[in-house]
PDB file of N, CA, C and O in Angstrom:
ATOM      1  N   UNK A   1      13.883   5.901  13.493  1.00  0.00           N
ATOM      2  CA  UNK A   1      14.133   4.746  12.656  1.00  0.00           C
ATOM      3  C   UNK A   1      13.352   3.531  13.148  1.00  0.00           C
ATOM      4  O   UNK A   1      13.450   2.379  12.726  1.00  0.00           O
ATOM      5  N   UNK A   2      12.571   3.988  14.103  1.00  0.00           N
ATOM      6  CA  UNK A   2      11.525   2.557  14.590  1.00  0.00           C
ATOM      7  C   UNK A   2      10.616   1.780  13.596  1.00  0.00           C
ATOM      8  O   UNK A   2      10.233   0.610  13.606  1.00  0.00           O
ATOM      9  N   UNK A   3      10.343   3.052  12.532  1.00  0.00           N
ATOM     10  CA  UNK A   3       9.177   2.159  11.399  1.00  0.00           C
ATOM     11  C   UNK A   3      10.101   1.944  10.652  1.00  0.00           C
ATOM     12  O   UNK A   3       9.781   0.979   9.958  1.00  0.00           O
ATOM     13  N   UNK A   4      11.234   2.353  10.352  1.00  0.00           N
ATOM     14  CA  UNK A   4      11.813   2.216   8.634  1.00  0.00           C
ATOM     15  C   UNK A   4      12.552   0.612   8.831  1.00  0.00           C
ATOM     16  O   UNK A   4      13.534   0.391   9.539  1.00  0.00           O
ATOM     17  N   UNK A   5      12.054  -0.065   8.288  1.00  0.00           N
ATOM     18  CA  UNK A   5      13.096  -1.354   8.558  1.00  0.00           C
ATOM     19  C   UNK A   5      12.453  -2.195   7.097  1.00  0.00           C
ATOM     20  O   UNK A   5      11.455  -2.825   6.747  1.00  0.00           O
ATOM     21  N   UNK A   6      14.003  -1.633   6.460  1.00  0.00           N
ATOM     22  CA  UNK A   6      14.006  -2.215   4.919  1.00  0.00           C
ATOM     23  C   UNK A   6      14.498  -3.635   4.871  1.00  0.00           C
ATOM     24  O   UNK A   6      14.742  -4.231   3.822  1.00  0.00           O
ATOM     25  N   UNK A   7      14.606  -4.058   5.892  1.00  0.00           N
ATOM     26  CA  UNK A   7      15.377  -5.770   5.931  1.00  0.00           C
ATOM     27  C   UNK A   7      13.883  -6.466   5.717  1.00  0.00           C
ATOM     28  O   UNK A   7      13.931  -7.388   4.903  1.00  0.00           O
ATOM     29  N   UNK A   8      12.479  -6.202   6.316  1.00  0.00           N
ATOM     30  CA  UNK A   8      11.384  -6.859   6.528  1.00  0.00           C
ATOM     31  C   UNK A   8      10.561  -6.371   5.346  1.00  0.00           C
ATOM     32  O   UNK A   8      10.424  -5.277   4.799  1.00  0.00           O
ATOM     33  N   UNK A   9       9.984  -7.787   5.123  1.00  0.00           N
ATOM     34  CA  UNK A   9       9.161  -8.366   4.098  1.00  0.00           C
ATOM     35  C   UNK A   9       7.675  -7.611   4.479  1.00  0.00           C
ATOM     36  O   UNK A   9       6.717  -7.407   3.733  1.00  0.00           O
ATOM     37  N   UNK A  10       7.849  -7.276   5.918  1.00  0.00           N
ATOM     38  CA  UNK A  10       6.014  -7.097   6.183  1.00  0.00           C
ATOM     39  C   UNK A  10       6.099  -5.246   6.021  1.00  0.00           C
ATOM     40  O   UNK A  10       5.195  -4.474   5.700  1.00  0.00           O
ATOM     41  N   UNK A  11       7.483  -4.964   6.365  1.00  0.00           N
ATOM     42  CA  UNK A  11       7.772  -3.239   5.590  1.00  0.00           C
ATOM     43  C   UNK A  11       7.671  -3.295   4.280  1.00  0.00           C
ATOM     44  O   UNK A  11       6.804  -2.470   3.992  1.00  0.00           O
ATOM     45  N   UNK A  12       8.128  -3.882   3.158  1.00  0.00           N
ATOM     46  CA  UNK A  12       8.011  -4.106   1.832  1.00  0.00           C
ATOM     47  C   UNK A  12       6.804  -3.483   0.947  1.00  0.00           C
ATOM     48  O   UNK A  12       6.615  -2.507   0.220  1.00  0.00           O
ATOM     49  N   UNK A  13       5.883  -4.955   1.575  1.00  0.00           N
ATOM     50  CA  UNK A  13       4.479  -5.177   1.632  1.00  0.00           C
ATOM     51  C   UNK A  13       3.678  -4.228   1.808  1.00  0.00           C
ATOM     52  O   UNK A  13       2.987  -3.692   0.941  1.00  0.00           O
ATOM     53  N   UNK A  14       3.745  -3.905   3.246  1.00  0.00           N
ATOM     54  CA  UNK A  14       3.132  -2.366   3.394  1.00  0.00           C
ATOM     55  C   UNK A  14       3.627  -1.151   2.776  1.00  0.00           C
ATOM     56  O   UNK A  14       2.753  -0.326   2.506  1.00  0.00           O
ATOM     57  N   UNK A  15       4.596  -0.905   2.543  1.00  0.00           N
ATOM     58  CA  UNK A  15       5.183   0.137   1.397  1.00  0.00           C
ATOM     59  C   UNK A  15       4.173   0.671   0.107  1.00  0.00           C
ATOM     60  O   UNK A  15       3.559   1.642  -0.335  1.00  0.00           O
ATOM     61  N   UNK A  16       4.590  -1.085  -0.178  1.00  0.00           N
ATOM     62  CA  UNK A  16       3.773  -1.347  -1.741  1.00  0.00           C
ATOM     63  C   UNK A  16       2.259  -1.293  -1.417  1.00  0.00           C
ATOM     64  O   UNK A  16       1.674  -1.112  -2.485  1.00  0.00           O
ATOM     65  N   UNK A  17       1.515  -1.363  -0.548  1.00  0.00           N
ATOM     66  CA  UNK A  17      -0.051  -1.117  -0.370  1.00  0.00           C
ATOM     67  C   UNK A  17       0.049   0.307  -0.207  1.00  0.00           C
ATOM     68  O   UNK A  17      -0.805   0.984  -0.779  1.00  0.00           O
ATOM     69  N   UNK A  18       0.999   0.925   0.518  1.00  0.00           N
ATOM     70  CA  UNK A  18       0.379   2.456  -0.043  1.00  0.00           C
ATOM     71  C   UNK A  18       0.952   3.318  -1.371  1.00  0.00           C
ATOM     72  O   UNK A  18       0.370   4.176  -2.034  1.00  0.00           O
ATOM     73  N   UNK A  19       1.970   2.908  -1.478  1.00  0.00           N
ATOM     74  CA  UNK A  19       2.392   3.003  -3.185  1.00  0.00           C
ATOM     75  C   UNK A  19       0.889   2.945  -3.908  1.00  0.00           C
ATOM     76  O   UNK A  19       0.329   3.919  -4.411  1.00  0.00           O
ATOM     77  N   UNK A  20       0.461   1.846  -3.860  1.00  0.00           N
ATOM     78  CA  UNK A  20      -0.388   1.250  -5.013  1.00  0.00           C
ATOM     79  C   UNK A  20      -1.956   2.116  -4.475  1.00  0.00           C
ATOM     80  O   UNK A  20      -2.856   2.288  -5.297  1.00  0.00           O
ATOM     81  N   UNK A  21      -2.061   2.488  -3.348  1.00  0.00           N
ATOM     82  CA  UNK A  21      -3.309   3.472  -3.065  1.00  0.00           C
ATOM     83  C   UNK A  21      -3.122   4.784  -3.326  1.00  0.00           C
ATOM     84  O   UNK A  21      -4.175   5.381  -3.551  1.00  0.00           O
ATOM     85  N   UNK A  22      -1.858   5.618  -3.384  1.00  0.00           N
ATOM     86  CA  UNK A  22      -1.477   6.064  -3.691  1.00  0.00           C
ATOM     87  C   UNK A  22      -1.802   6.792  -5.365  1.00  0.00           C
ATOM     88  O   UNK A  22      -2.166   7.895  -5.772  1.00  0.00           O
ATOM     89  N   UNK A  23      -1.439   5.497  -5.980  1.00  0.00           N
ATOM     90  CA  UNK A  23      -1.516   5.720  -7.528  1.00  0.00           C
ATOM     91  C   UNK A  23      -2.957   5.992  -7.808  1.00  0.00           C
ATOM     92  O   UNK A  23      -3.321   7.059  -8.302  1.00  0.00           O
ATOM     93  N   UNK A  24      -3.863   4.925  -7.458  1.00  0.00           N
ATOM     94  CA  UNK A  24      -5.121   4.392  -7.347  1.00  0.00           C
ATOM     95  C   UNK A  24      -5.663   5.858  -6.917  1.00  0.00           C
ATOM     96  O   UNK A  24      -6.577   6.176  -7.677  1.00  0.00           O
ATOM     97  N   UNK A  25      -5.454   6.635  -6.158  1.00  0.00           N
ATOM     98  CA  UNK A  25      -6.288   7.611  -5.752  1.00  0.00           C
ATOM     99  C   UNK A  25      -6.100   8.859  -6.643  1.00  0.00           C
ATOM    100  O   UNK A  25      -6.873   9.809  -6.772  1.00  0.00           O
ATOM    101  N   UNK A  26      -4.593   8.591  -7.381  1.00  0.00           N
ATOM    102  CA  UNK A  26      -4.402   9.683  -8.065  1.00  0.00           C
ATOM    103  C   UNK A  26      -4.159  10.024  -9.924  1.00  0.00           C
ATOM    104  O   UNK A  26      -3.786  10.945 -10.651  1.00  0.00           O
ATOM    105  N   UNK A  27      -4.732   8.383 -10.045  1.00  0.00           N
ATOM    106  CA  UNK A  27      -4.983   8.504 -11.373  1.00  0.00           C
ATOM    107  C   UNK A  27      -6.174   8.612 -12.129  1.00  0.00           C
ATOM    108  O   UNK A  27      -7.049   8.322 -11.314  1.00  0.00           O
ATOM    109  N   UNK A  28      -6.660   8.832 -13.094  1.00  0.00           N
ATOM    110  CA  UNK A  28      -7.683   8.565 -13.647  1.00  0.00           C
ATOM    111  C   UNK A  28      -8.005   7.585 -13.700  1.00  0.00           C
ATOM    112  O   UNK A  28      -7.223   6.658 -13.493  1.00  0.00           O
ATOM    113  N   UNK A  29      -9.699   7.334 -14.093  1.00  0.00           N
ATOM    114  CA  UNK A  29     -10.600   6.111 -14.325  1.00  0.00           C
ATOM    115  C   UNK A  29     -10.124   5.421 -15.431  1.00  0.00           C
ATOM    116  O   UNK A  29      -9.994   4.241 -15.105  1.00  0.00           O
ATOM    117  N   UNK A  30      -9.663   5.683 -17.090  1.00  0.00           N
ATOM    118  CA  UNK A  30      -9.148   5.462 -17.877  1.00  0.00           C
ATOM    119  C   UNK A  30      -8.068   5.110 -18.318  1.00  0.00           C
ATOM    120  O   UNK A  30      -7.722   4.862 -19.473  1.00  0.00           O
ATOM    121  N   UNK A  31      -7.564   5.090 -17.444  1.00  0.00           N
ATOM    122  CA  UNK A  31      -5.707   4.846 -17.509  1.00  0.00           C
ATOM    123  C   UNK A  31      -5.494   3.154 -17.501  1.00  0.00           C
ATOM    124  O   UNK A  31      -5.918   2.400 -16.625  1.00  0.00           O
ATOM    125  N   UNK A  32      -4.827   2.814 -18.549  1.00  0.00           N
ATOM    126  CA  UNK A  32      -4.428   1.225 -18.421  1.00  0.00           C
ATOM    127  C   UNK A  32      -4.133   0.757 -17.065  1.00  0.00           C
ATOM    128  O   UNK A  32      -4.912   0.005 -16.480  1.00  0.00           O
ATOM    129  N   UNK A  33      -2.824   1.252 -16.434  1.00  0.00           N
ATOM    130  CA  UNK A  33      -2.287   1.483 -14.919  1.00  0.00           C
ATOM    131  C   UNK A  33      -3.613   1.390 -13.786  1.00  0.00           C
ATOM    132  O   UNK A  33      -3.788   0.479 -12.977  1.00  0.00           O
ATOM    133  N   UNK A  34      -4.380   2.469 -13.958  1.00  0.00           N
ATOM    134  CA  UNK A  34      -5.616   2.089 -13.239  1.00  0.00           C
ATOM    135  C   UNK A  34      -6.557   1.287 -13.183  1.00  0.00           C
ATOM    136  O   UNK A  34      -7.166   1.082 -12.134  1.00  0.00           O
ATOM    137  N   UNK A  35      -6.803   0.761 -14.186  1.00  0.00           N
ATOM    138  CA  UNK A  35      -7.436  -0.557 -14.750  1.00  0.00           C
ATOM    139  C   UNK A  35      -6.734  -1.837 -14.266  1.00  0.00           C
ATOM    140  O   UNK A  35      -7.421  -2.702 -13.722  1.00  0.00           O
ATOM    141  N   UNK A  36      -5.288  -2.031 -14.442  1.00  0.00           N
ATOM    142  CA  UNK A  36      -4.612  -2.578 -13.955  1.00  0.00           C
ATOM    143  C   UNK A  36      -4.104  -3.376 -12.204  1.00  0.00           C
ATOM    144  O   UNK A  36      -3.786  -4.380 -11.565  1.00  0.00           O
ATOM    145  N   UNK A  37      -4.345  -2.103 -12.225  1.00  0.00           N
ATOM    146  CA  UNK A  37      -4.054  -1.954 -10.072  1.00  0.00           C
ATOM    147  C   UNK A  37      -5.553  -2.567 -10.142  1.00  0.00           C
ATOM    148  O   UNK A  37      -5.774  -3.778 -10.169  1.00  0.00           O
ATOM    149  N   UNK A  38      -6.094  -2.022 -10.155  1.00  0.00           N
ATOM    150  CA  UNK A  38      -7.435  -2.140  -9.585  1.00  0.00           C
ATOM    151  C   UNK A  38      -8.150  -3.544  -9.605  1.00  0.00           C
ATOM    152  O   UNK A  38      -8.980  -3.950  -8.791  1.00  0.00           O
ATOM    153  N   UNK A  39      -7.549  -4.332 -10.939  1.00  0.00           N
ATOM    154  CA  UNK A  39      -8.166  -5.509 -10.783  1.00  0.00           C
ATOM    155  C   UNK A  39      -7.365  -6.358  -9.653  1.00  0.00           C
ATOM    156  O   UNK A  39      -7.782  -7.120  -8.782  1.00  0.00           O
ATOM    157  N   UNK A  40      -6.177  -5.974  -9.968  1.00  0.00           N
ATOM    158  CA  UNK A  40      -5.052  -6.676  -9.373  1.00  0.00           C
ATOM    159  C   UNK A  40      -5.257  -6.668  -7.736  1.00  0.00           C
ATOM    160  O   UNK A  40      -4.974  -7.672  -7.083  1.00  0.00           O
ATOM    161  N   UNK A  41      -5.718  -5.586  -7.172  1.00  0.00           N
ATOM    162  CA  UNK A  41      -6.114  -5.621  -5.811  1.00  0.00           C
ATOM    163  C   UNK A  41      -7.041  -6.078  -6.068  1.00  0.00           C
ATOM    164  O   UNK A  41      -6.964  -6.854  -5.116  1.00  0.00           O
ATOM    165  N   UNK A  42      -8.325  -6.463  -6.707  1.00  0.00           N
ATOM    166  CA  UNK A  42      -9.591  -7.042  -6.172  1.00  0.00           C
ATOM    167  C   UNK A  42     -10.822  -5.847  -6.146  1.00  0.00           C
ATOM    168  O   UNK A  42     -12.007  -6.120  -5.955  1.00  0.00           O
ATOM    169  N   UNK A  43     -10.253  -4.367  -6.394  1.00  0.00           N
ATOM    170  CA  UNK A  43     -11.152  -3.321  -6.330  1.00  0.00           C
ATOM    171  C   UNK A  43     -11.246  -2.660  -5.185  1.00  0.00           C
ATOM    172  O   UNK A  43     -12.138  -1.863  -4.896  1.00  0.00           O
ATOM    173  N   UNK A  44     -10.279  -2.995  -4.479  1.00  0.00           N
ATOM    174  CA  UNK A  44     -10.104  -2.448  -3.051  1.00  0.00           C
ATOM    175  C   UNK A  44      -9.972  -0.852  -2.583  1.00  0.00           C
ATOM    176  O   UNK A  44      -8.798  -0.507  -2.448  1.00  0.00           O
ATOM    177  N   UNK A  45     -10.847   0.064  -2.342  1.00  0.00           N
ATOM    178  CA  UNK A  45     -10.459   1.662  -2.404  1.00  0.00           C
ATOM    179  C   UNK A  45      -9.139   1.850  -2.138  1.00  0.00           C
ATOM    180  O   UNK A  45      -8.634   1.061  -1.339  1.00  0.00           O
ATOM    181  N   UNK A  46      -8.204   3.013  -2.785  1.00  0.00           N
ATOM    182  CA  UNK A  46      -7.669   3.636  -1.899  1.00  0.00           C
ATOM    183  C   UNK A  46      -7.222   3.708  -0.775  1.00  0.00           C
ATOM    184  O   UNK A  46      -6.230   3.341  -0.145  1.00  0.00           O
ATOM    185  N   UNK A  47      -8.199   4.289  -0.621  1.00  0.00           N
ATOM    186  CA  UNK A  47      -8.016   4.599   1.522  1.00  0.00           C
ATOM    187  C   UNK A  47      -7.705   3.424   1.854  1.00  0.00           C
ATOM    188  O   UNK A  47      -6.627   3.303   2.437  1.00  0.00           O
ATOM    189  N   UNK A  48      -8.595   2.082   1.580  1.00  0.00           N
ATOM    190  CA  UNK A  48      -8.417   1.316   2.363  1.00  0.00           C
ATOM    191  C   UNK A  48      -6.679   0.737   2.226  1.00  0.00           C
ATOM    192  O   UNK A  48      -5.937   0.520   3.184  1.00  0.00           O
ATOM    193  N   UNK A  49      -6.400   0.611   1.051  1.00  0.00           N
ATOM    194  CA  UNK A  49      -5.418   0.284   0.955  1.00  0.00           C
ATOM    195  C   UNK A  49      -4.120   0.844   1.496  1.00  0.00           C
ATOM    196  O   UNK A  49      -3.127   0.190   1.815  1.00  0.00           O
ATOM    197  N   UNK A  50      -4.256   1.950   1.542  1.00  0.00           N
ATOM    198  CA  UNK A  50      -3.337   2.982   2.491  1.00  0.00           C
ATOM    199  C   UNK A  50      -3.367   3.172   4.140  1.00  0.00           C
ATOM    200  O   UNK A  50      -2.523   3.266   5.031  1.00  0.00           O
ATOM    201  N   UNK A  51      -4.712   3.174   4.048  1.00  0.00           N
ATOM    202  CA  UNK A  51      -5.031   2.522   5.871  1.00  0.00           C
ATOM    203  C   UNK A  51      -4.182   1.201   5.958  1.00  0.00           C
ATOM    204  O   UNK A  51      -3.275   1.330   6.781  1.00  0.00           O
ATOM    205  N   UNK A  52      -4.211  -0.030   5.352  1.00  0.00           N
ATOM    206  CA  UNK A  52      -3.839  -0.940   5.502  1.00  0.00           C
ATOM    207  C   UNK A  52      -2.156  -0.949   5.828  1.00  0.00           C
ATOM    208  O   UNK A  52      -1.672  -1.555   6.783  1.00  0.00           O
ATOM    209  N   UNK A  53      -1.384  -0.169   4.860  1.00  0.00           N
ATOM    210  CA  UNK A  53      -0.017  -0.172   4.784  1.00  0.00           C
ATOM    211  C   UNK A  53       0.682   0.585   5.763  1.00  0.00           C
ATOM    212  O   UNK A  53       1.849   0.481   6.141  1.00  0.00           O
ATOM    213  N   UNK A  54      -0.503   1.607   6.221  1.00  0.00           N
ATOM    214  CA  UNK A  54       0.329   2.694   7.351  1.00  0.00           C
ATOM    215  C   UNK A  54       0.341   1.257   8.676  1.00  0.00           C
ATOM    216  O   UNK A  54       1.308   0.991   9.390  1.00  0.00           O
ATOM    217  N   UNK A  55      -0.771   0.662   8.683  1.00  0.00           N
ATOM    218  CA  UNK A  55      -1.349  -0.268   9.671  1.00  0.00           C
ATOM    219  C   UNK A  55      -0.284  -1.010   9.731  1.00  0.00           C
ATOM    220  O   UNK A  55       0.434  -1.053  10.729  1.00  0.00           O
ATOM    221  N   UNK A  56      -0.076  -1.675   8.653  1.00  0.00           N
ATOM    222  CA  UNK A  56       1.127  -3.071   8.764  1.00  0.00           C
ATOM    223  C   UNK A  56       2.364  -2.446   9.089  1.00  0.00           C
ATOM    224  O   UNK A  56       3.100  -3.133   9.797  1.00  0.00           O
ATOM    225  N   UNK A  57       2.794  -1.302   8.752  1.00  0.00           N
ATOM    226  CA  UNK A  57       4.390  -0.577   9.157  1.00  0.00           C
ATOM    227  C   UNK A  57       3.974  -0.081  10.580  1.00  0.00           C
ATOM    228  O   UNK A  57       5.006   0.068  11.235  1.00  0.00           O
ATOM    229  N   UNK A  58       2.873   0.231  11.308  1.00  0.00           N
ATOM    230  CA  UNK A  58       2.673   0.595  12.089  1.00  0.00           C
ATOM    231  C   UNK A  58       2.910  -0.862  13.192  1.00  0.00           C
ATOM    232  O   UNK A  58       3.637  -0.868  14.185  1.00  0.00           O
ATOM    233  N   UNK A  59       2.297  -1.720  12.815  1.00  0.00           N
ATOM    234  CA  UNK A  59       2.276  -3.185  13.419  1.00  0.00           C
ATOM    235  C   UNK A  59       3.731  -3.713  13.862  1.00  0.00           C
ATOM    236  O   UNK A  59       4.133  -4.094  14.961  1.00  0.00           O
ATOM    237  N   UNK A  60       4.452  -3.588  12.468  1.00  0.00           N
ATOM    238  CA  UNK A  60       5.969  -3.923  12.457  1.00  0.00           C
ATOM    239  C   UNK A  60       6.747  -3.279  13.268  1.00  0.00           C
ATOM    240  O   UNK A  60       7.659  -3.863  13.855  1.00  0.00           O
ATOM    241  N   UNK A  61       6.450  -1.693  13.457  1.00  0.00           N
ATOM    242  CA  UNK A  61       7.615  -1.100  14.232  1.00  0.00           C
ATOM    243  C   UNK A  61       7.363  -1.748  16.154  1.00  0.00           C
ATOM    244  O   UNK A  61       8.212  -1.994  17.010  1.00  0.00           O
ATOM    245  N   UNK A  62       5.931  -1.825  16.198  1.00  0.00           N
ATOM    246  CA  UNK A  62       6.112  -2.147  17.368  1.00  0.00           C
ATOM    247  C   UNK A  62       7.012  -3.218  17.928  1.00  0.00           C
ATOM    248  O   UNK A  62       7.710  -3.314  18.937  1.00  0.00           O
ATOM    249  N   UNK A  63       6.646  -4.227  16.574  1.00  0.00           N
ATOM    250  CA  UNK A  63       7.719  -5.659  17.289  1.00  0.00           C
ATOM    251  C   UNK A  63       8.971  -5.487  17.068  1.00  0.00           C
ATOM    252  O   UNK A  63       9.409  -4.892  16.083  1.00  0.00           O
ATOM    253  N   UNK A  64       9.774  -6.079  18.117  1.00  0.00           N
ATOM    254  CA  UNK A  64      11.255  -6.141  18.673  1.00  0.00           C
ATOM    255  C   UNK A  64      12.362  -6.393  17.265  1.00  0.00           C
ATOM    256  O   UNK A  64      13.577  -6.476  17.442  1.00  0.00           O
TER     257      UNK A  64
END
């Protein structure tokens, strides 16, 4: 239970960045939804975005 900590905003956050890379990696090019995410991040890959969220829950569990 060191990473799971649903009280924090910076768990949330990171959740929702790999949620949203998630989708992003597994939808089509055509999809409103994909069109959608995609602007909404800025065009940000995937990966990166999922790198990012494991990163920030990874960050969080360390602190106290």
């Amino acid at each position: 239970m060191k990473y799971f900590k649903p009280r924090s905003t910076t768990w949330w956050i990171s959740a929702a960045q790999i949620a949203v890379g998630v989708l992003l990696a597994g939808l089509p090019d055509g999809v409103w939804l994909f069109t959608f995410l995609a602007n909404v991040t800025g065009g940000i890959e995937p990966y990166a975005l999922i790198m990012a969220g494991a990163g920030g829950i990874g960050l969080r569990g360390a602190l106290p």
